[in-house]
C-alpha positions as CSV (number, residue, x, y, z in Angstrom):
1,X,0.0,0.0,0.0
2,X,1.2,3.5,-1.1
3,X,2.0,6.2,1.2
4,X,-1.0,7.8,0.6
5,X,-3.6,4.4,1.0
6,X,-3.4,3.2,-2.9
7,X,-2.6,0.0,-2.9
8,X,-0.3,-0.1,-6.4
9,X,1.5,3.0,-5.3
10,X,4.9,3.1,-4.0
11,X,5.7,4.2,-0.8
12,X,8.0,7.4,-0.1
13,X,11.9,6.5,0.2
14,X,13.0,8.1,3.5
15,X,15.6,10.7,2.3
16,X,17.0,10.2,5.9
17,X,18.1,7.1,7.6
18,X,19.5,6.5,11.3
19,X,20.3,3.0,10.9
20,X,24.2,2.8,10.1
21,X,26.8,0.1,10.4
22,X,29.8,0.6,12.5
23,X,32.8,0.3,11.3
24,X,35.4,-1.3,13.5
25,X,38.9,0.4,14.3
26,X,40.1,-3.1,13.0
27,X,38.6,-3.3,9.4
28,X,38.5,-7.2,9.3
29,X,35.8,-7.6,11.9
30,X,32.5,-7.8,11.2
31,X,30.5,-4.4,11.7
32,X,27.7,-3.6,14.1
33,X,24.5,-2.6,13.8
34,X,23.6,1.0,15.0
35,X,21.3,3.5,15.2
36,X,22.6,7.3,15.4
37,X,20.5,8.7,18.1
38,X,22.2,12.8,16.9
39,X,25.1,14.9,15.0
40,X,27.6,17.4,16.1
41,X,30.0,19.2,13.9
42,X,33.4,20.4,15.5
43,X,34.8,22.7,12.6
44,X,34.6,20.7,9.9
45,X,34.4,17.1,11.1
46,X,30.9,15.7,11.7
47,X,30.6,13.2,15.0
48,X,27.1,11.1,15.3
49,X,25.8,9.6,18.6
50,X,25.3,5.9,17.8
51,X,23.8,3.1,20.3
52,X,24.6,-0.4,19.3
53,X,25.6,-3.8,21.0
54,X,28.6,-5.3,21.3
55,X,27.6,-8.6,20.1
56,X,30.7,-10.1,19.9
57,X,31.0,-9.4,24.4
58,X,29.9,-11.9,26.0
59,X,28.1,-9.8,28.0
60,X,26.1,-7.9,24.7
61,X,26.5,-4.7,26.3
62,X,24.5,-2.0,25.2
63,X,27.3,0.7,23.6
64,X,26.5,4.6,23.2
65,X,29.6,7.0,22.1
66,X,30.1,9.5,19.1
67,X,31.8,8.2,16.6
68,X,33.4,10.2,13.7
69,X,31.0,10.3,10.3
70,X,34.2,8.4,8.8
71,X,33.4,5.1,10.6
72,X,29.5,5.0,9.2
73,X,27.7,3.8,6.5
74,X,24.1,4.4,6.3
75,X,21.8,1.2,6.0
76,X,19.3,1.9,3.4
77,X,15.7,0.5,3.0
78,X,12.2,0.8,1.3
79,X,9.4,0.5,3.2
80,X,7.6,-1.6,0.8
81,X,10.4,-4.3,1.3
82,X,8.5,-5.4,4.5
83,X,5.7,-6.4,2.1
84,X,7.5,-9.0,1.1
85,X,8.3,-10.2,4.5
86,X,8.3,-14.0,4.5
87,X,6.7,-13.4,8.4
88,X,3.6,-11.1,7.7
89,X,2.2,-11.8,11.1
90,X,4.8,-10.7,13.2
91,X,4.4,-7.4,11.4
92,X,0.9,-6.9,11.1
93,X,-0.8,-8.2,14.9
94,X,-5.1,-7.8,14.9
């Protein structure tokens, strides 16, 4: 369904997204998954505030720091993807 309740319509693409994988200081390990909660700029150099776990801790804590923009890459979707979710229940509940 279309962003605007047509069924054949395609839904906006954010122009935005907060969902970002972390790059790690050692490039061979696999990224997390986070979510940039803000952004800061000192002179030129953008910092985000990203929350993610440390899955690989045996502890999975939960991790919040700013991280330079350098160490990002934004995760991009289309909402109509979950359409085609292979588990529509868990999406939509009645």
């Amino acid at each position: 369904m279309g962003a605007n309740g047509r069924k054949h319509e395609p839904w906006l693409i954010p122009r935005t997204t907060r969902h970002v994988w972390v790059l790690r200081e050692q490039r061979w390990l696999v990224p997390y998954q986070g979510y940039v909660v803000g952004w800061r700029r000192h002179s030129y150099r953008w910092s985000a505030l990203v929350t993610y776990v440390a899955v690989d801790d045996p502890e999975r804590p939960l991790v919040q720091m700013w991280l330079p923009r350098e160490r990002l890459l934004p995760v991009r979707s289309r909402p109509e993807d979950l359409l085609n979710n292979p588990f529509p229940d868990l999406l939509y509940r009645k």
